[in-house]
C-alpha positions in Angstrom: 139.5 111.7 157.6 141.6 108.1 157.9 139.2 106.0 161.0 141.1 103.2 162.7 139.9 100.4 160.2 141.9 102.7 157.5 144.9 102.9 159.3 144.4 98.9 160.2 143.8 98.5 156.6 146.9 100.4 155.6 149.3 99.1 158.3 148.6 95.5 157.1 149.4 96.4 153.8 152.6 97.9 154.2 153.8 95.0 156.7 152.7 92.0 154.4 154.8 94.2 151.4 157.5 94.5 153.8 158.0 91.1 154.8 157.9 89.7 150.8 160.7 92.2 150.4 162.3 90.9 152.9 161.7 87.2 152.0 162.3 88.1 148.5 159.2 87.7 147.1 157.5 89.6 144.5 154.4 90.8 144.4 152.4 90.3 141.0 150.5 93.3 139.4 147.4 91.0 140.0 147.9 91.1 143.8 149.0 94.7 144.5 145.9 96.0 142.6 144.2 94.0 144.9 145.9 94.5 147.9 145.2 98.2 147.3 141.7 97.8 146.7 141.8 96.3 150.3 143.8 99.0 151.6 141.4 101.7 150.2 138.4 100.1 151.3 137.0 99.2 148.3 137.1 95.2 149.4 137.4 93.1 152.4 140.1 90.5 153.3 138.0 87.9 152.6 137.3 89.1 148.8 141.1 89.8 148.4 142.0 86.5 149.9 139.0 84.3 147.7 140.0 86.2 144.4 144.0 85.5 145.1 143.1 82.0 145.3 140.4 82.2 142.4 143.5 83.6 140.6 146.3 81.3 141.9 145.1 78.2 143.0 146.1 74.9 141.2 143.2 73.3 140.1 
């Protein structure tokens, strides 16, 4: 059964996919994997967020 941090989880998801479509941005393979893994539970914002910038960050 979904509790409300699923549904938080899930509702974040689809509104930060939302708004790139909107803004035209796309989403790379990298970061929907991970943004799923978020949405599922399997990770907390703070991993998703430190391995998008692990990933992406200029050095």
């Amino acid at each position: 059964m979904l509790d409300i941090q699923d549904l938080t989880r899930t509702a974040t998801v689809n509104h930060v996919v939302a708004t790139n479509n909107l803004e035209g941005a796309r989403t790379s393979a990298f970061v929907a994997k991970k943004m799923a893994e978020y949405r599922d539970g399997k990770i907390s914002s703070a991993e998703l967020l430190a391995a998008t910038k692990a990933r992406y960050s200029s050095k």
